[in-house]
matplotlib code that plots the C-alpha trace (Angstrom):
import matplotlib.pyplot as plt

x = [13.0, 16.3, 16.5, 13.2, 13.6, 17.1, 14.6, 12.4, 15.2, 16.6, 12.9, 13.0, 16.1, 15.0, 17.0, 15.4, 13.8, 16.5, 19.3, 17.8, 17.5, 20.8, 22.4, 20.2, 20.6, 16.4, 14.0, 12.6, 9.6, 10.6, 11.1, 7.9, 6.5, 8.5, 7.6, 3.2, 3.5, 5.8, 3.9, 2.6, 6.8, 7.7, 4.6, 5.5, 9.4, 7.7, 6.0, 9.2, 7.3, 7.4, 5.1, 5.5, 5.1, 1.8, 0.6, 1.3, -0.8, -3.5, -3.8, -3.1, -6.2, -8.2, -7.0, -8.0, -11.5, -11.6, -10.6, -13.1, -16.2, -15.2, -14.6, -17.8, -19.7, -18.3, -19.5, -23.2, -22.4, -22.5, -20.6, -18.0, -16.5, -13.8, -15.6, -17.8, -13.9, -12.8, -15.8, -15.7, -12.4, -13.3, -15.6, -13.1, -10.4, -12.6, -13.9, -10.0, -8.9, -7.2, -6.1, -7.5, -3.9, -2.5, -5.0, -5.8, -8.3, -6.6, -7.0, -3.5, -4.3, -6.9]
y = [1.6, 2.9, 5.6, 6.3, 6.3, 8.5, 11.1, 11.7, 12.3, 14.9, 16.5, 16.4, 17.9, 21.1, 20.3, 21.7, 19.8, 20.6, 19.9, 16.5, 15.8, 16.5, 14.6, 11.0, 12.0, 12.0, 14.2, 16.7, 14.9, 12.0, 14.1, 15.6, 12.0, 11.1, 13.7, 13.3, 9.9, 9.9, 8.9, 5.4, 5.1, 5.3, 3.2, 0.6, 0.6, 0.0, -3.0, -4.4, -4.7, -3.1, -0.8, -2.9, -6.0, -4.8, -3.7, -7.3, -8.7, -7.2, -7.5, -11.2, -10.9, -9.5, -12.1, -14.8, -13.6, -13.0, -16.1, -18.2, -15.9, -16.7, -20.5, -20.7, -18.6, -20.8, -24.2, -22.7, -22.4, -18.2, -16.7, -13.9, -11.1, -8.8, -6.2, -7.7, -9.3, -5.2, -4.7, -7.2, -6.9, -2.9, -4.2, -6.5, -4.0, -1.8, -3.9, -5.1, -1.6, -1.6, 2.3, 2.8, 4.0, 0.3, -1.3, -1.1, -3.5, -2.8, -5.2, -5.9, -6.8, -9.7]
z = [6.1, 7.4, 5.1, 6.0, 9.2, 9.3, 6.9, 9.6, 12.3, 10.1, 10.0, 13.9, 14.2, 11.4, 8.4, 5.1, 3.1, 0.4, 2.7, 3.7, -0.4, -0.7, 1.6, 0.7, -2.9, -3.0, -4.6, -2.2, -3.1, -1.7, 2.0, 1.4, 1.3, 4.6, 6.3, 5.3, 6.1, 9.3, 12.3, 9.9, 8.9, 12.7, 14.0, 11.2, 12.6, 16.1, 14.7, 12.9, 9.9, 6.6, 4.7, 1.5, 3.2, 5.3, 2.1, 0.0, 3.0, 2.8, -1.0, -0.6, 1.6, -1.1, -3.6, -1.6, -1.1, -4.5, -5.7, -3.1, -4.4, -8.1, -7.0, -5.3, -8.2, -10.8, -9.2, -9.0, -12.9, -13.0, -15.8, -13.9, -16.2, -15.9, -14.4, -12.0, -11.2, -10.4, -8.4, -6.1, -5.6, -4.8, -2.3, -0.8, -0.9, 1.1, 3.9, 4.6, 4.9, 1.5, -0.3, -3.7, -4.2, -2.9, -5.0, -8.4, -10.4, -14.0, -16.7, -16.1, -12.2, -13.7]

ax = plt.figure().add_subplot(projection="3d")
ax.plot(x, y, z, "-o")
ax.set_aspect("equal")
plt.show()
């Protein structure tokens, strides 16, 4: 978060992007990222919490649900596949606010 954080002073302040790369030994990528996603990276800092961590919450979230609806399915004796699994969990991940980019239902997620 600090690095993060010292990336968007240095966009405040006018560095290049290259400079900025160069001095954090980063892609320019990387600064490009930063700087799309500043004002979530500086609101984050406000809050003292991280972005990884808000986003392992909120998948957490969608775990739970997930697991309670199969639970509760499963007692009632309905057979649950894999893909009514990832769809659910779609749903979920939706209603809690969830990215499709911070959550994926691959096989390898069931």
């Amino acid at each position: 978060m600090n690095t993060k954080l010292a990336i968007i002073k240095h966009l405040d302040e006018r560095h290049s992007t290259r400079a900025i790369a160069d001095k954090f030994n980063i892609s320019k990528g990387i600064v490009q990222v930063a700087k799309e996603n500043s004002d979530l990276i500086l609101k984050e800092a406000k809050n003292n919490r991280s972005l990884s961590k808000a986003k392992i919450i909120k998948q957490s979230n969608v775990n739970v649900i997930l697991w309670r609806g199969f639970a509760a399915a499963r007692v009632r004796g309905y057979l649950i596949s894999g893909p009514i699994l990832q769809g659910k969990a779609k749903q979920s991940a939706s209603k809690l606010g969830v990215e499709g980019g911070d959550f994926l239902t691959s096989e390898g997620w069931l």
